[in-house]
C-alpha positions in Angstrom: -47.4 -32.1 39.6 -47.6 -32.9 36.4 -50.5 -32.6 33.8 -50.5 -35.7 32.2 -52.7 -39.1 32.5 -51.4 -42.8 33.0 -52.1 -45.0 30.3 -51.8 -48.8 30.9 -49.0 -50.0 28.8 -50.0 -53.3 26.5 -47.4 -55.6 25.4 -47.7 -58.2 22.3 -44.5 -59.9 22.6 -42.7 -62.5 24.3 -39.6 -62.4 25.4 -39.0 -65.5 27.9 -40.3 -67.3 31.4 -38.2 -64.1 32.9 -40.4 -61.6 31.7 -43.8 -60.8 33.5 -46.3 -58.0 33.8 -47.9 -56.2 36.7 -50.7 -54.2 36.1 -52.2 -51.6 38.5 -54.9 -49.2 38.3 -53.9 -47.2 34.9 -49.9 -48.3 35.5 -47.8 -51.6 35.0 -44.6 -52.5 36.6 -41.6 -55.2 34.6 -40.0 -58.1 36.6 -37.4 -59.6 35.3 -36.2 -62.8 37.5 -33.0 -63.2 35.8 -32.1 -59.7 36.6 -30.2 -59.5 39.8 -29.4 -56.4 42.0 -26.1 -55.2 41.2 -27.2 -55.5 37.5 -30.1 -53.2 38.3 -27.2 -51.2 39.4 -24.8 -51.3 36.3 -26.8 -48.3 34.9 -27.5 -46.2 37.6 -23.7 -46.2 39.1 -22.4 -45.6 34.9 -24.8 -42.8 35.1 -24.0 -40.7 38.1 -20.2 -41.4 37.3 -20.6 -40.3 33.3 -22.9 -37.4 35.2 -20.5 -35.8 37.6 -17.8 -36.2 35.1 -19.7 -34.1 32.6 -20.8 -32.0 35.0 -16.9 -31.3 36.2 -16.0 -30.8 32.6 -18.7 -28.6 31.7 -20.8 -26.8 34.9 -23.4 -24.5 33.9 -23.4 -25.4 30.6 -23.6 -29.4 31.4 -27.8 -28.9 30.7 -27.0 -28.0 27.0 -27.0 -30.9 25.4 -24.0 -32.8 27.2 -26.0 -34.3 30.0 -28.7 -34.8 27.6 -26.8 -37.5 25.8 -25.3 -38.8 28.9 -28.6 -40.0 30.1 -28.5 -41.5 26.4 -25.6 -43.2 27.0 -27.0 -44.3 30.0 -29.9 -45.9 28.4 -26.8 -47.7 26.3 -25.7 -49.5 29.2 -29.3 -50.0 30.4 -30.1 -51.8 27.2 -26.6 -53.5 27.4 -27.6 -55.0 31.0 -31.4 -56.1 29.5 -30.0 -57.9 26.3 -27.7 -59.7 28.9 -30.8 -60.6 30.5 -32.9 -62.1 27.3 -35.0 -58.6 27.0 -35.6 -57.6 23.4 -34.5 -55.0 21.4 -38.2 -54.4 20.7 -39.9 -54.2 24.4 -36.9 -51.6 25.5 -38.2 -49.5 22.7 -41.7 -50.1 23.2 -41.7 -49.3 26.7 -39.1 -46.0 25.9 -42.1 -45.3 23.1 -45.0 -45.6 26.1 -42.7 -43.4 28.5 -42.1 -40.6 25.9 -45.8 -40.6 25.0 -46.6 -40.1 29.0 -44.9 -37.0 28.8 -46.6 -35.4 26.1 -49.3 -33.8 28.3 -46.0 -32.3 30.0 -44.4 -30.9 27.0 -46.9 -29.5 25.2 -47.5 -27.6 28.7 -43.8 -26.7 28.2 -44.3 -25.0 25.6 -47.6 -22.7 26.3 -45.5 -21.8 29.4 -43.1 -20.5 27.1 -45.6 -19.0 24.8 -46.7 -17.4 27.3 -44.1 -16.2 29.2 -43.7 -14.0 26.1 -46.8 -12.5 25.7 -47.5 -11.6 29.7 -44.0 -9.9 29.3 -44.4 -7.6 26.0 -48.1 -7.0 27.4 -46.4 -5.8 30.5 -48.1 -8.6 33.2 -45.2 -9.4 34.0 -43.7 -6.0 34.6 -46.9 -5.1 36.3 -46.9 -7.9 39.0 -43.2 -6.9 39.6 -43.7 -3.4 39.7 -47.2 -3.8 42.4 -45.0 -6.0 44.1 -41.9 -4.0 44.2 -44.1 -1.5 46.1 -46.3 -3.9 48.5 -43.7 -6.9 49.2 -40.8 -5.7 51.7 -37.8 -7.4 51.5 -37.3 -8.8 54.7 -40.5 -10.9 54.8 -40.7 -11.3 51.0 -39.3 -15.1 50.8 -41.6 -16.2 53.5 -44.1 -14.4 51.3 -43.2 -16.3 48.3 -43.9 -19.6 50.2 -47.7 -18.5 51.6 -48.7 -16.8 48.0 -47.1 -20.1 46.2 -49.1 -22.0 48.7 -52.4 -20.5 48.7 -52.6 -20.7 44.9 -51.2 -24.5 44.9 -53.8 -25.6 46.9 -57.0 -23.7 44.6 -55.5 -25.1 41.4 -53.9 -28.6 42.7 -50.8 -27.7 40.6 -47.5 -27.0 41.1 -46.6 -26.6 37.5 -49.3 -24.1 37.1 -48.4 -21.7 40.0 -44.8 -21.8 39.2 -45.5 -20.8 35.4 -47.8 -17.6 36.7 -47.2 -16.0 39.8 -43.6 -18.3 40.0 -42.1 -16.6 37.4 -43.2 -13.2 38.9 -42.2 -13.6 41.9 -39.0 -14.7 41.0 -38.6 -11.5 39.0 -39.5 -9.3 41.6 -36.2 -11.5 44.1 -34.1 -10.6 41.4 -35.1 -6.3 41.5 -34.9 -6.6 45.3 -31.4 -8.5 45.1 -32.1 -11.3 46.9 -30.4 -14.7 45.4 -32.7 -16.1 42.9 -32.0 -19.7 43.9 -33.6 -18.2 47.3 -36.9 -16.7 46.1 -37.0 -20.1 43.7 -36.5 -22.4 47.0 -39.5 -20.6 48.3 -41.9 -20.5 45.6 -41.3 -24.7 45.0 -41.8 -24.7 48.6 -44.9 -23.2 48.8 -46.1 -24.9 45.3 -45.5 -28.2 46.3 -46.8 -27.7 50.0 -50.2 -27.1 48.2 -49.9 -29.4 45.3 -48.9 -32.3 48.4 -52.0 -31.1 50.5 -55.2 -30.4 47.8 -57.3 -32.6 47.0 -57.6 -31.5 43.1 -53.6 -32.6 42.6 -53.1 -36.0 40.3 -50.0 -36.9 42.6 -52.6 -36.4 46.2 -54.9 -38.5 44.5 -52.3 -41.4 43.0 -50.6 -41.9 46.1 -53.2 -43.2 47.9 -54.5 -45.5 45.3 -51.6 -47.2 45.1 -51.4 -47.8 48.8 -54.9 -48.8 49.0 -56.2 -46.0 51.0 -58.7 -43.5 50.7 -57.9 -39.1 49.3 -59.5 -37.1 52.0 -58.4 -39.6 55.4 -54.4 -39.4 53.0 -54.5 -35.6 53.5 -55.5 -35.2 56.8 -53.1 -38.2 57.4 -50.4 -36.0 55.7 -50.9 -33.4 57.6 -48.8 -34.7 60.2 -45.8 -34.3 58.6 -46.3 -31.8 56.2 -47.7 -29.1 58.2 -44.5 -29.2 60.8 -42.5 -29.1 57.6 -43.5 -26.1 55.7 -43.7 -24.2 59.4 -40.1 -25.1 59.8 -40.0 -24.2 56.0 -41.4 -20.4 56.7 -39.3 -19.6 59.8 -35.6 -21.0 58.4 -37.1 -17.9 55.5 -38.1 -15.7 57.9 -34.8 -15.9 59.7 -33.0 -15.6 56.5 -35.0 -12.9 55.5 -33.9 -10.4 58.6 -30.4 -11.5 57.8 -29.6 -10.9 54.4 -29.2 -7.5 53.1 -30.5 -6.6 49.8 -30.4 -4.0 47.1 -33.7 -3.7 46.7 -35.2 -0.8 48.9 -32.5 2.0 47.9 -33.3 1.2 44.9 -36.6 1.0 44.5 -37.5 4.1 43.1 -35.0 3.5 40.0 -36.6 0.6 39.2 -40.1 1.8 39.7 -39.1 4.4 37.0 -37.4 2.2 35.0 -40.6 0.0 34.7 -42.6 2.8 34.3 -40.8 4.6 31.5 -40.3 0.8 29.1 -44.2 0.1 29.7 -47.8 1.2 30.5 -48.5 -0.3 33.5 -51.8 -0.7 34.8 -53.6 -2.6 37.4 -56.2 -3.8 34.4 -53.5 -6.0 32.9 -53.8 -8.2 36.1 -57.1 -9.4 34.5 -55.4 -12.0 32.3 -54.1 -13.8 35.4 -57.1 -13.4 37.5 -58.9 -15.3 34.2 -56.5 -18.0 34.1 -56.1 -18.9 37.5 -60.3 -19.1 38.1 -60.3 -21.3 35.1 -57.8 -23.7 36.5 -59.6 -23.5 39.9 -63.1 -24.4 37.7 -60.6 -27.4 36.9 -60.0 -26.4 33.3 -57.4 -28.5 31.6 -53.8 -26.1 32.4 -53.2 -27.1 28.8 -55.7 -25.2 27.6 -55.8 -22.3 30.4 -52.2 -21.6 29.3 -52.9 -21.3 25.6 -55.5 -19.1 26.1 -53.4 -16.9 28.8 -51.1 -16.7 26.1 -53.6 -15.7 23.4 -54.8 -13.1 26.1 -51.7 -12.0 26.6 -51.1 -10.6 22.9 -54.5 -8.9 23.1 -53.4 -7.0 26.2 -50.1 -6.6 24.2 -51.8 -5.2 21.4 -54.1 -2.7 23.7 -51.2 -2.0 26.5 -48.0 -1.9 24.6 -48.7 -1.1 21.1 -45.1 0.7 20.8 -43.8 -2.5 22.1 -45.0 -5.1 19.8 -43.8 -3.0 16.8 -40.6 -2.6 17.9 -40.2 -6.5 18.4 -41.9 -6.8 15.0 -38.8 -4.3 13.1 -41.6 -2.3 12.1 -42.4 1.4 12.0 -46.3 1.3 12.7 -49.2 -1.0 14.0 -51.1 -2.9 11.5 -51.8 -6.5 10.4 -48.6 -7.4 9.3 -46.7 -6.0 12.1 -49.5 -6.7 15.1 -49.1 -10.4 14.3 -45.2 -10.5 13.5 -44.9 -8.8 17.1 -47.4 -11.5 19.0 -46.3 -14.4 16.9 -42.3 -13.8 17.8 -43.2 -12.9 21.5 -44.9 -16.7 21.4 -41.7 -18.6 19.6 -38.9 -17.1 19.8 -36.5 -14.0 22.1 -37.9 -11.2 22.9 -36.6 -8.4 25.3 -38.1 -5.2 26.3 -35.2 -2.6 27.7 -35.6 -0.3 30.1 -32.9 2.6 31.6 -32.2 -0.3 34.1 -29.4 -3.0 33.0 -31.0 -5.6 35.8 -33.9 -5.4 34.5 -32.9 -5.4 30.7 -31.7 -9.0 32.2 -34.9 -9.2 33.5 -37.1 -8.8 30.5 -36.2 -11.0 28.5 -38.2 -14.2 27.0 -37.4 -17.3 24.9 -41.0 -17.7 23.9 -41.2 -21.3 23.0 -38.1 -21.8 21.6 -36.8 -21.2 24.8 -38.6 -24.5 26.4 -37.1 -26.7 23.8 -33.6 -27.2 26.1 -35.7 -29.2 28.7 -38.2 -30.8 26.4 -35.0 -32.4 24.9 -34.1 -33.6 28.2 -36.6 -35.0 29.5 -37.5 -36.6 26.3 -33.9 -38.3 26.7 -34.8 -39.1 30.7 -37.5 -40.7 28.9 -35.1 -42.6 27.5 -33.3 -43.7 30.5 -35.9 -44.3 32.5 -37.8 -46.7 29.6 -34.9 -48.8 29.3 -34.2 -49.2 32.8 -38.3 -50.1 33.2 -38.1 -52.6 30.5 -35.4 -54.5 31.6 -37.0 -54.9 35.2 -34.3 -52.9 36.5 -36.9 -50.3 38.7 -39.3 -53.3 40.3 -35.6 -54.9 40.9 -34.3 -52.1 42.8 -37.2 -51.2 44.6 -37.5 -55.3 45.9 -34.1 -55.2 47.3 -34.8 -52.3 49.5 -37.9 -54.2 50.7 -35.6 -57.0 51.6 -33.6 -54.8 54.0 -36.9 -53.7 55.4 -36.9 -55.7 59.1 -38.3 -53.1 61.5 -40.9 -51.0 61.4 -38.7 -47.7 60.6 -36.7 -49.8 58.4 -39.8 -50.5 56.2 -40.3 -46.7 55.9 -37.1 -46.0 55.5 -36.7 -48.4 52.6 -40.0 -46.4 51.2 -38.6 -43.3 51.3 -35.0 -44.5 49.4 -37.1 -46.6 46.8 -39.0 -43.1 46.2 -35.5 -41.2 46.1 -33.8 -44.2 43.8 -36.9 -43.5 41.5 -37.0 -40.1 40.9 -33.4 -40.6 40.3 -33.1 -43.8 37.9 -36.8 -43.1 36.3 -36.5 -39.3 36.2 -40.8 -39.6 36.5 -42.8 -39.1 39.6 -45.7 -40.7 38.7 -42.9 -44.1 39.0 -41.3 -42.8 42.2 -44.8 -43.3 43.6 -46.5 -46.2 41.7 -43.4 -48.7 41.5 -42.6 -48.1 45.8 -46.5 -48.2 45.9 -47.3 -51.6 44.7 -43.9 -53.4 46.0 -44.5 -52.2 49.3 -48.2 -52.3 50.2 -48.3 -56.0 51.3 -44.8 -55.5 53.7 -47.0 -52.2 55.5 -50.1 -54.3 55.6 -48.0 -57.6 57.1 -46.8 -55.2 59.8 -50.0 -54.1 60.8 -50.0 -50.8 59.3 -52.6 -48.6 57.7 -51.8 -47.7 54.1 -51.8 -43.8 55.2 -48.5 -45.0 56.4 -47.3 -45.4 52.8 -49.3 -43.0 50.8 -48.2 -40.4 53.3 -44.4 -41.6 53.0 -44.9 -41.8 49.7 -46.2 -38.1 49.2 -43.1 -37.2 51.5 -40.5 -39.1 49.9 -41.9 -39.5 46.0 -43.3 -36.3 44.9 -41.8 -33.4 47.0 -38.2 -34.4 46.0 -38.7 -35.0 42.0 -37.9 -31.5 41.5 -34.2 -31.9 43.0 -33.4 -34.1 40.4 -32.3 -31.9 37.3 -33.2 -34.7 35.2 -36.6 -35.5 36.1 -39.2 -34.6 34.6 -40.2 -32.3 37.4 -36.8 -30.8 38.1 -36.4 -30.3 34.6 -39.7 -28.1 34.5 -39.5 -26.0 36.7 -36.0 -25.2 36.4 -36.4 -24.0 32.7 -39.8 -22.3 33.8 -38.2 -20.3 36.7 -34.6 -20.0 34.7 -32.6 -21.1 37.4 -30.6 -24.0 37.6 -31.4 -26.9 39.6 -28.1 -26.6 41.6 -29.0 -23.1 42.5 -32.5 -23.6 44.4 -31.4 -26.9 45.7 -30.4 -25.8 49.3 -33.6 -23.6 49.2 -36.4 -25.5 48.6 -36.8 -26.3 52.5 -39.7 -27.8 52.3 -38.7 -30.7 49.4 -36.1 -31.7 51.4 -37.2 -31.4 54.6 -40.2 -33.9 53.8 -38.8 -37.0 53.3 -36.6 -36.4 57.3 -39.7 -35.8 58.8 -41.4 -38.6 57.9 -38.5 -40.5 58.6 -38.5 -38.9 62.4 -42.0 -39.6 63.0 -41.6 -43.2 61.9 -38.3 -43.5 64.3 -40.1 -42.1 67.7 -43.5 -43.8 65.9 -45.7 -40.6 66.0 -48.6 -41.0 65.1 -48.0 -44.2 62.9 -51.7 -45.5 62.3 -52.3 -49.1 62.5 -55.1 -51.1 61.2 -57.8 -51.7 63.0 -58.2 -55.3 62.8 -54.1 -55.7 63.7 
């Protein structure tokens, strides 16, 4: 989920009969009826080729700034198709213009995650949660653990960004101590995040989805349910399994880290007040803009109070005072900072890019952005989205047209908010002509649309998450179950029609 609002885009231009505008709720969606479907295509099939290419030239390091102009280029061809098409120069940039300025919410939550990230680590919350959790988590039932404690805290706060970014990063820490994979303990914490972001009522996604299909929040979640709760229970015993399968380091160990931990900072179960603050603050429904800057800001008072020895060493100073105290907070808030202990994994460990260390996926989803503007103004989305309603002859086949519009989405518009309002408005007549609630479609929707945005490293949810964990998209992809689980369940229950509610009146 992300933390930013839908603004209804305005435009003041003309640019031919071929152009029109649909408007819904806070959201607008471009037709072009010049645009056909394999022009549509043109920039999606140049992007995954110029994609895979870079990523077989470059691997790892592909998210550096390499793929980051490939989705550029990819907004080249995009443009290309759309002047073909009579779109102007000046609605592609318009529309890029409105899609950057969506995400600004989003990036400015970047980079208090960041900012923050740097102060709970030199205050030693960080270290704290992993060294508790060291102690209290075993290692066998730790990834299943992940998915309930990601879970629980998605569902109070209605955001998946949020838990990632607090008990997420911990968590993820504490897989690493243990030795388990950390695209395993990140699989499990985006399944359990986005389990409760998909199923509370306070998330912007839980409530968009059904708007768009017409239906109502609270009869949308228990309607989800369905498929959801089958999902994440598959989701916790494919962990469990893997859990008593795996070996790990972590419980020979244990003691040397403990020590480690112990001897780099104080550690004290008072530090865990900072999170305790933030997360009842963004359970009150406090803005997570503002929760984060002030968890941050809390953070280098517990620094300053915890870890005084700390904050003067990442100053370069010899003693606390002014100068130093705010040298120490203010680069623990911008820019690298480590901490090292008498364990090398966990000098690894301790380490923060502050808010410099954000700016990496900021550019790319700025340039996603990008993409995903050109490829809106040019009708190229509503285009795509219409052709997979046309194969749409059966019941199944109209959900499983859904759930490849949401996938097609997430991948061509790198936004979710898209993947669920562009499939929402092209398909709500087509599940109302058959006869079927619109649970049907916010639920596919939910399933298909918002669960699977974070597989896509260039999406703006993929993106987050992977720089707020530090792991690569590619790693946690096979373990985050439940995102990819989703959109095959609803798919089953719509092929043996389970419980596929139909209106009333049909």
């Amino acid at each position: 989920m992300k933390s930013v609002t839908l603004r209804e885009k305005k435009y003041h231009m003309q640019d031919g009969d071929n152009i029109s505008e649909i408007k819904i709720e806070n959201q607008k969606i471009i037709e072009n009826t010049e645009l056909n479907i394999w022009e549509a295509l043109i920039p999606v099939f140049a992007l995954v080729g110029m994609l895979a290419y870079n990523i077989y030239v470059y691997g790892d390091d592909a998210l550096s700034g390499s793929n980051q102009f490939i989705l550029l280029l990819g907004a080249a061809v995009a443009a290309i198709v759309g002047f073909k098409n009579k779109v102007s120069y000046k609605r592609m940039l318009e529309e890029v213009s409105e899609n950057v300025k969506s995400t600004t919410g989003a990036l400015l939550i970047l980079l208090m995650v960041g900012a923050l990230a740097g102060t709970w680590l030199i205050s030693g919350i960080i270290p704290t949660m992993i060294y508790y959790g060291l102690q209290i988590l075993n290692p066998t039932i730790f990834l299943a653990a992940c998915v309930v404690i990601c879970s629980i805290i998605s569902i109070a706060t209605g955001s998946s960004w949020t838990t990632t970014a607090t008990v997420g990063i911990a968590l993820v820490g504490i897989g690493e101590t243990l030795g388990i994979s950390i695209g395993m303990t990140a699989g499990a914490v985006l399944s359990g995040a986005y389990f409760g972001d998909k199923m509370s009522p306070l998330s912007d996604t839980t409530n968009l989805a059904p708007a768009m299909a017409g239906g109502e929040l609270f009869s949308h979640i228990k309607y989800m349910s369905l498929t959801t709760i089958p999902t994440i229970v598959i989701t916790l015993i494919i962990f469990i399994i893997i859990g008593f399968n795996i070996e790990t380091t972590g419980t020979p160990q244990i003691e040397d880290k403990l020590q480690a931990i112990n001897g780099a900072f104080n550690i004290s179960p008072w530090l865990f007040i900072v999170p305790v603050i933030i997360i009842f603050m963004i359970v009150k429904k406090t803005p997570p803009l503002i929760a984060l800057l002030l968890g941050a800001l809390l953070g280098g008072v517990a620094a300053l109070i915890a870890q005084p020895s700390i904050v003067v060493n990442i100053a370069g100073a010899e003693s606390l005072n002014f100068e130093s105290a705010y040298k120490g907070i203010m680069n623990s808030l911008t820019v690298d900072t480590s901490v090292e202990t008498s364990s090398k994994e966990l000098n690894d460990l301790f380490t923060s890019g502050g808010m410099n260390g954000m700016l990496g996926t900021i550019w790319l989803i700025v340039c996603a952005m990008v993409f995903g503007g050109v490829m809106d103004a040019i009708g190229a989305l509503a285009r795509i989205s219409k052709a997979l309603l046309s194969l749409a002859t059966t019941t199944f086949g109209l959900f499983a047209s859904t759930v490849a519009s949401c996938l097609a989405l997430n991948v061509t518009a790198s936004d979710q908010y898209l993947a669920l309002v562009v499939p929402g408005k092209m398909f709500k007549k087509a599940y109302k002509d058959q006869g079927l609630a619109p649970e049907n479609l916010s639920r596919t929707l939910e399933d298909s649309g918002t669960v699977t945005s974070v597989l896509v490293p260039w999406n703006t949810c993929g993106a987050y998450q992977s720089g707020v964990l530090g792991v690569s998209v590619a790693d946690y992809f096979v373990f985050a179950f439940f995102n990819w689980i989703s959109p095959f369940m609803t798919l089953l229950f719509a092929a043996f029609s389970i419980k596929i509610k139909q209106l009333k009146n049909s």
